[in-house]
Structures are given as C-alpha cells and as structure tokens.
C-alpha positions as CSV (number, residue, x, y, z in Angstrom):
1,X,0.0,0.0,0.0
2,X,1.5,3.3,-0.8
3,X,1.9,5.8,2.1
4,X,-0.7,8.8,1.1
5,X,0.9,12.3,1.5
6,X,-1.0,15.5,2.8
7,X,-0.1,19.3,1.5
8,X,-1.2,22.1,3.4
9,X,-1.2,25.5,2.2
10,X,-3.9,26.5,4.5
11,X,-3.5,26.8,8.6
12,X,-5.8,28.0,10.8
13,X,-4.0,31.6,10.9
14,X,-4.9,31.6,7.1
15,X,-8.9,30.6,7.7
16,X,-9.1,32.7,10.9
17,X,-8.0,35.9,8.8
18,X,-9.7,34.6,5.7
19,X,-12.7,34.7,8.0
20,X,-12.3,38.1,9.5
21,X,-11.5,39.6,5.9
22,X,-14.8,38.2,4.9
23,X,-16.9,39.4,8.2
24,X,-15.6,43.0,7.8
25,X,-15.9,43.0,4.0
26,X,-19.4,41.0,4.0
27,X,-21.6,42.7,7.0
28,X,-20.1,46.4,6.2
29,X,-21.8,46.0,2.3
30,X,-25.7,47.3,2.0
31,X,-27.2,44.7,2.0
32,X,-25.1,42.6,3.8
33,X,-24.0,39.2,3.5
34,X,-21.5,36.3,4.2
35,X,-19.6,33.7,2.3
36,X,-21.1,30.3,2.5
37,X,-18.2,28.8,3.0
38,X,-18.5,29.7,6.9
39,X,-21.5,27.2,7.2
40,X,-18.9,24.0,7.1
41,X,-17.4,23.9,10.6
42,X,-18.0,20.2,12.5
43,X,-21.5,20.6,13.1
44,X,-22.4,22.7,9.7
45,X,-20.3,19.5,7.7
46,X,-22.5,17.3,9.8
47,X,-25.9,19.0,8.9
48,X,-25.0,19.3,5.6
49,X,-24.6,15.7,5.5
50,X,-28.2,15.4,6.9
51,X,-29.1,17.8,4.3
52,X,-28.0,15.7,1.3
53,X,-30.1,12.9,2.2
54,X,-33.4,14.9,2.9
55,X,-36.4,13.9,0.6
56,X,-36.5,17.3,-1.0
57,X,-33.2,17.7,-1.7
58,X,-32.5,16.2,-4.7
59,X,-28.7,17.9,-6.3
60,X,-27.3,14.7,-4.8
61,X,-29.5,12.1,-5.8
62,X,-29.4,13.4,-9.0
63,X,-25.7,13.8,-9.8
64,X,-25.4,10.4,-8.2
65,X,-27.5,8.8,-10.4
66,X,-26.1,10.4,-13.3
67,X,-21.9,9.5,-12.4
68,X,-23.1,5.8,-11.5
69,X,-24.1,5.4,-14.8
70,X,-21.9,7.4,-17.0
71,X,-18.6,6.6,-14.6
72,X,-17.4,4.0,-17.2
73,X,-17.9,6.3,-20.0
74,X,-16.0,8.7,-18.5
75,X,-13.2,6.8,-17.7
76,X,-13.3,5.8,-21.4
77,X,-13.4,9.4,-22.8
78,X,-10.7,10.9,-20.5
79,X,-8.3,7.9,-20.2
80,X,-7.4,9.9,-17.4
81,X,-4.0,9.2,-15.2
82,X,-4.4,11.1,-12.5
83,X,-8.3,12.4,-11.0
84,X,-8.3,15.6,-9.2
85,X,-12.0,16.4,-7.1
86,X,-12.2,19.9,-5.9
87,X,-14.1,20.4,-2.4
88,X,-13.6,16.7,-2.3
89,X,-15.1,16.8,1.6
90,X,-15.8,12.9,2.8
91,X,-15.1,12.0,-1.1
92,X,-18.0,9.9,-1.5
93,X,-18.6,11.4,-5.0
94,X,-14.8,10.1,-6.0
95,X,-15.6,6.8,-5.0
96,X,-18.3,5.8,-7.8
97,X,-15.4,7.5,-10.6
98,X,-12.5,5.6,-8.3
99,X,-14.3,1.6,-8.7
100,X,-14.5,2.3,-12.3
101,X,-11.0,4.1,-12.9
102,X,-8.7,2.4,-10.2
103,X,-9.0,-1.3,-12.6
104,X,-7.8,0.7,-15.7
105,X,-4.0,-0.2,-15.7
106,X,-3.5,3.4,-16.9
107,X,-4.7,5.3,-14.0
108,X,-2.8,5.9,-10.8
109,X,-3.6,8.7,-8.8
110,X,-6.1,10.6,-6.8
111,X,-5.7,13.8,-5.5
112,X,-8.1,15.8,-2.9
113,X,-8.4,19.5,-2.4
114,X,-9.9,20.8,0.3
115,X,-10.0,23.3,3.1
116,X,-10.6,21.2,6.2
117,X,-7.4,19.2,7.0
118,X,-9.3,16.9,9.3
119,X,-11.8,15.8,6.7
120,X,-9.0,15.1,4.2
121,X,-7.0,13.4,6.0
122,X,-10.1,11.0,7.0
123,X,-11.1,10.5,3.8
124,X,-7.7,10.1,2.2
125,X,-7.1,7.0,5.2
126,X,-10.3,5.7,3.8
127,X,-9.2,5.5,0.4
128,X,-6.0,4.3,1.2
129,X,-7.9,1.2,2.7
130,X,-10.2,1.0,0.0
131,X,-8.0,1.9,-3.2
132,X,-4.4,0.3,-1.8
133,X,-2.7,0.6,-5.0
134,X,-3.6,4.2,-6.0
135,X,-1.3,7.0,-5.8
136,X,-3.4,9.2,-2.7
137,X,-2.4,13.6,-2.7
138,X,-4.4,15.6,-0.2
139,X,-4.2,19.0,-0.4
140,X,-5.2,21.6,2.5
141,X,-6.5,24.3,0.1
142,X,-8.9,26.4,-1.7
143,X,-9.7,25.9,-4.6
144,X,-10.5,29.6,-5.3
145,X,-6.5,30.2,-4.4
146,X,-4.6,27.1,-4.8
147,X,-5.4,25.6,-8.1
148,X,-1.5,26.2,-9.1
149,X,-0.9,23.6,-6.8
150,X,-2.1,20.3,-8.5
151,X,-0.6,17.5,-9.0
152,X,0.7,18.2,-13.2
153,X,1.6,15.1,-15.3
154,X,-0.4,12.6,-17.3
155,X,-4.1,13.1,-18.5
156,X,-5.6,14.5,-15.6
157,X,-9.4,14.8,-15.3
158,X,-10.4,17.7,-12.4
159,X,-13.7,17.2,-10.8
160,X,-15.5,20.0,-9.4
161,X,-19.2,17.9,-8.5
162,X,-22.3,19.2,-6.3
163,X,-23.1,22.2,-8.0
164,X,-20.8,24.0,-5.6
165,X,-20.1,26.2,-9.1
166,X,-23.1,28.0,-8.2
167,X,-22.1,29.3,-5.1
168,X,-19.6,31.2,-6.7
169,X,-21.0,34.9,-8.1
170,X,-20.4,34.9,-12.4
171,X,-17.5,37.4,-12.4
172,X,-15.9,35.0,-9.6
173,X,-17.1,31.8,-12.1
174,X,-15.0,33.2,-14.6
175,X,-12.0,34.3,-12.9
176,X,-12.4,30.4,-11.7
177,X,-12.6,28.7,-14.5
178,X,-10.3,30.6,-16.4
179,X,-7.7,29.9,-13.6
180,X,-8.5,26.0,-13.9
181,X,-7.7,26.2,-17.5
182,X,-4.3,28.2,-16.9
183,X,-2.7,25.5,-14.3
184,X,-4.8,22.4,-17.2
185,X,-2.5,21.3,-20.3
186,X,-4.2,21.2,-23.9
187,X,-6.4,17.9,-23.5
188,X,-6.8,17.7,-19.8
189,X,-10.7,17.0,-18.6
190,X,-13.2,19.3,-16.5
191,X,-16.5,17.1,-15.2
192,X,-18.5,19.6,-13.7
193,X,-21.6,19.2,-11.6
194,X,-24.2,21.8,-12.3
195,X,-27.7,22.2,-10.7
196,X,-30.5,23.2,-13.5
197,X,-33.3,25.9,-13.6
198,X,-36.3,24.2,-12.6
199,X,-39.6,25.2,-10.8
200,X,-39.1,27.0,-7.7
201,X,-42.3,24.7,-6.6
202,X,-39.1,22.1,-6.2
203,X,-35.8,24.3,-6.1
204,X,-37.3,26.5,-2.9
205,X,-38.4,23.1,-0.5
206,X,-34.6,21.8,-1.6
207,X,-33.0,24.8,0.4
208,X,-36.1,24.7,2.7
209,X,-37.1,21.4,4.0
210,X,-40.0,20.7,6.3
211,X,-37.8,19.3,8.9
212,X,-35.8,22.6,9.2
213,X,-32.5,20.9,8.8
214,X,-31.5,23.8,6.5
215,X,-32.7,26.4,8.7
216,X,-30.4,24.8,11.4
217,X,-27.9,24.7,8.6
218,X,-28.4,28.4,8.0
219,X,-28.7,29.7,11.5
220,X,-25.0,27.8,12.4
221,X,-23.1,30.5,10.5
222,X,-24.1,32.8,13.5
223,X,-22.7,30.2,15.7
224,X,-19.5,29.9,14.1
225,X,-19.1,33.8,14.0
226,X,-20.8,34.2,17.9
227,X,-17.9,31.2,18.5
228,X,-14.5,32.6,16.8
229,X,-15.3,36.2,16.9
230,X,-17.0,36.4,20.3
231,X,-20.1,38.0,18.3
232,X,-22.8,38.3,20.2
233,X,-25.2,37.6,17.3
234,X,-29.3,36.2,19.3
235,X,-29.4,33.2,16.9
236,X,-32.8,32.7,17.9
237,X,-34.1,36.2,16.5
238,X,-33.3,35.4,13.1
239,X,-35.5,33.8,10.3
240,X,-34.6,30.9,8.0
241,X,-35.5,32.7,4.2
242,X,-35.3,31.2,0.8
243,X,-36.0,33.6,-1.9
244,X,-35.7,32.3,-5.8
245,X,-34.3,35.8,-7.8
246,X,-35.7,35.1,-11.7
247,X,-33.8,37.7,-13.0
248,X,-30.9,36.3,-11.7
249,X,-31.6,32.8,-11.9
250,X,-30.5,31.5,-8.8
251,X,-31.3,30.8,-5.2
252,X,-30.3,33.2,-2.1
253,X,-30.4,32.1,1.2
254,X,-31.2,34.8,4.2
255,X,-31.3,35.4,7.8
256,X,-33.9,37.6,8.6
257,X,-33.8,40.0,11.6
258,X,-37.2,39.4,13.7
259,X,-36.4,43.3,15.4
260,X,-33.8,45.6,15.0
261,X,-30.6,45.1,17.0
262,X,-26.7,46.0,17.0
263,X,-24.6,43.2,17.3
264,X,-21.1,43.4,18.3
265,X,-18.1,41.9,16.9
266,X,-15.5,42.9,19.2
267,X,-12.5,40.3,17.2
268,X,-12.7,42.1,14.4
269,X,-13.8,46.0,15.8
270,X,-17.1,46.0,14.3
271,X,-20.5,47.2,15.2
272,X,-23.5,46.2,13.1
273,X,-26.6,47.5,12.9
274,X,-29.7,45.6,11.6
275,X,-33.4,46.9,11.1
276,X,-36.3,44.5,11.4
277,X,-36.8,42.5,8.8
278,X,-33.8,43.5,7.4
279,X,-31.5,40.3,6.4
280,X,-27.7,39.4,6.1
281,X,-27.6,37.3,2.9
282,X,-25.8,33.5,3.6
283,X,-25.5,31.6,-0.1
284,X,-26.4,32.3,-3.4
285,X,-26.7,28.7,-5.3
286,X,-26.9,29.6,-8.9
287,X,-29.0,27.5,-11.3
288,X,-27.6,26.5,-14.9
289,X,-28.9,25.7,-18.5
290,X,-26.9,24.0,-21.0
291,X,-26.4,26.9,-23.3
292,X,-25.2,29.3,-20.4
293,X,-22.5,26.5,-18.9
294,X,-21.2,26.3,-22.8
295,X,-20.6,29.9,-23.1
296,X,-18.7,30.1,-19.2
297,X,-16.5,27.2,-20.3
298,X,-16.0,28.7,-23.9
299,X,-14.6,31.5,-22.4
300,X,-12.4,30.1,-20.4
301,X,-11.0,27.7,-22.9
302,X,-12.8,24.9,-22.5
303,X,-14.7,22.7,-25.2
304,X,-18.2,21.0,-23.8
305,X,-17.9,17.1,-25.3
306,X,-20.5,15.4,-23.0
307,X,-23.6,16.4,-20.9
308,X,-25.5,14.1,-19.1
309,X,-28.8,15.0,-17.0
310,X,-30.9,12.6,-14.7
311,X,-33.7,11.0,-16.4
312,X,-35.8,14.1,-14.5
313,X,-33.9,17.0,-15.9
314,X,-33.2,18.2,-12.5
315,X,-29.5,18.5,-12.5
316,X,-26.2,18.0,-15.1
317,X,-22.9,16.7,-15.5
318,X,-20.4,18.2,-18.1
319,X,-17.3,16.7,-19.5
320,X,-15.5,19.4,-21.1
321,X,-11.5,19.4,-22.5
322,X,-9.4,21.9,-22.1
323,X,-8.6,23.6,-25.3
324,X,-5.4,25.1,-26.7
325,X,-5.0,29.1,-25.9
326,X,-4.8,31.4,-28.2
C-alpha cells in the first residue's frame, strides 16, 4: 500500500484571517452578506450531510445517479492518469469514478483538495484502505487560491461535483474557470456538476425542508461567528428565508432580523446594525442551462464534449476538455 501524503497550504492563521476579511468585508456592504463557505465547521459539515439525504433535496440524488451510470464512460473518454476532485469533503462522490477508474491499468492517482485538514485526512485514510494501490495527494486548500498547486503530469481529469459552481458569483465563475484552465495542459478533462433551472415549486423546498435541517444549517453560520469572533449575534431572533431571484436565476439564502438590534463583533472592531426585517444574505446557489454552462467554459477555454442530466432533468454533469489558448 502506498503511504498517502498530505499538502497544506492552508492553517488555521490563514482561515481565521480569511474569515475576518470576509466578516468585515461581507456585514459592512448594504445589504449585507456572508460567504457560505463559513457554514462548514463540525456541526455545519454534519448537517449538511443530513441535508443531502433529505427527501426534498435532490442535487445529490441526482448527480449520483447520473456518475453511476456514466462513470465508465467517462473513464473511457478521458483515459485519465491522474483524478483531481475539488471540495472533495468525505469523497463519496470520488468513489463511484474511483471503482470504475482504479482497474484501468493506466490510472494511478487521486488527488483531494480541500479546506478542512481533518476531513481530508479521514477521507484520504479511507481511500488508502479502500483503493491500496492508488497514488493518494491531499491537499489543505482552496480551490478559489490554490489551483497552481495540482498535482501536473499525465491526463488528468479535475472534478469540481455538487453544484458548488453555483455558489460562486459569475464574475468570480470566470475568474475560476479561467484559472482552472491556466494551471490544465491542452487535452486535460473538466466534469462539472451543475444544478439546472427548474420550478421553484421544487428548487425553494430543496433549500427549505419541512424538517428545518436547513434552517439549522443556516442559522450555524451565526454560531460559528458568535464562536470565533465572540459576536454576540441572538441566533434565535433570526429567520430561515429562501427567496428564488428570476432575473438572476439563482437561489439566495437569508437570515432575517425578527427586530432591529446591534450586534457586536469585538474580534474584528465592528459594530453592526440591523433593522427588522432587514436580512444578512448567507448563499447564493446559482442555477444553470446548458447553453449558459457552454458559453462560461468557452470562455475560459474549455470545449463541452458530454452532458449528461438525470432522467428528470433536475440537475447535469459536463465533460468538457481543455482547449489550446490562443
């Protein structure tokens, strides 16, 4: 069994500053808002788990469905050496790629990015057990600063699954993708999960469930910032909100003040001030169609080859190659 090896380019120092640089950035904008990539401590990991297997969200079902049954496909497109998820978390996604490349005698490595050490180095343990011949990088990183450090060599084929893309704002979608495609060779594979425009009668319940998972889900950013900011943020006087922007086509997530109050945020020397009914905004989860995720990887110099949606239309998976630059 090879020994796995684990990069870190992130410490705590670099997430507790990354978080204050967000907190004084995000709740000093009009309106304001936070990153959601506060939600994951322990227990915001842990309900998102709980999330994922709720009967009205169905982004994970969905995408599941669509890699079991196109997994050997892929691995016959790409050919692929060396698999690369980004956000790779408990890697459960990797695994149903991993049973269908690890056989190939071609492939040989797997490589994990993301930011919490702990869950990497679980889930790269795991694989290690499961996958004893494979090649096993983790990588303590984020993928919105650390693409440059990949693993480089051989076909590799980047996955980026979960519709996490969505999260990201569409100037920060391009900047993004186009830095994927700088640190890819000519020929290297993108499989990207993306979450479709649907009915809100379905997308809204998703990020609203009737057993208020989410809302816990939501509500824990104020924990987190009440916990490593000494905030004094009354989680209980703030509303769970889902509101679906058509203009914008995509889902925000809101905590609604029930009354006005100041909140205090003595780690970071800031005072807020919030009117009643007046909301921080927590997550925007954009939703795709096919001719929109074309044009974002077109610009960035990548060429769409497959798309694959579940038999519902609810959510797709892209296979795009990286092209040659101009």
């Amino acid at each position: 069994m090879t020994t796995p090896t684990i990069e870190v380019h992130l410490d705590d120092a670099d997430l507790a500053q990354a978080l204050r640089d967000d907190v004084r950035t995000g709740l000093t904008a009009t309106p304001p808002w936070l990153p959601p990539r506060w939600f994951y401590d322990a227990r915001g990991s842990q309900l998102f788990e709980e999330i994922t297997r709720l009967p009205e969200y169905y982004p994970t079902r969905a995408e599941r469905q669509i890699l079991e049954e196109r997994a050997p496909h892929i691995a016959e497109i790409t050919a692929a050496k060396t698999l690369i998820e980004l956000g790779s978390g408990s890697s459960d996604k990797a695994r149903l790629l991993l049973d269908v490349f690890a056989p190939r005698g071609t492939f040989g490595t797997f490589a994990a990015l993301d930011v919490s050490e702990s869950a990497l180095r679980d889930a790269v343990d795991d694989l290690a057990q499961e996958y004893p011949r494979l090649e096993l990088h983790g990588i303590v990183g984020d993928f919105t600063r650390h693409l440059p450090m990949l693993p480089r060599g051989g076909t590799r084929l980047i996955a980026f699954l979960g519709g996490t893309i969505g999260n990201l704002l569409p100037a920060e979608r391009a900047i993004f993708l186009s830095g994927l495609r700088e640190v890819l060779e000519p020929g290297d594979w993108l499989l990207l999960g993306t979450d479709l425009v649907k009915d809100p009668a379905v997308l809204i319940p998703a990020y609203d469930d009737a057993a208020g998972v989410t809302a816990e889900f939501n509500h824990n950013v104020l924990n987190v910032l009440n916990r490593e900011l000494r905030a004094t943020f009354d989680v209980a006087e703030f509303d769970h909100r889902v509101v679906w922007d058509e203009s914008h086509e995509w889902i925000e997530m809101h905590l609604r003040a029930r009354q006005a109050m100041r909140v205090s945020l003595p780690a970071v020397e800031l005072e807020i001030g919030l009117e009643r009914g007046e909301y921080i905004r927590t997550e925007v989860s954009a939703k795709f169609r096919r001719e929109g995720v074309e044009s974002e990887l077109a610009a960035a110099g990548f060429e769409l080859q497959q798309w694959w949606t579940d038999p519902a239309k609810l959510f797709a998976v892209s296979l795009s190659k990286a092209g040659h630059q101009h």
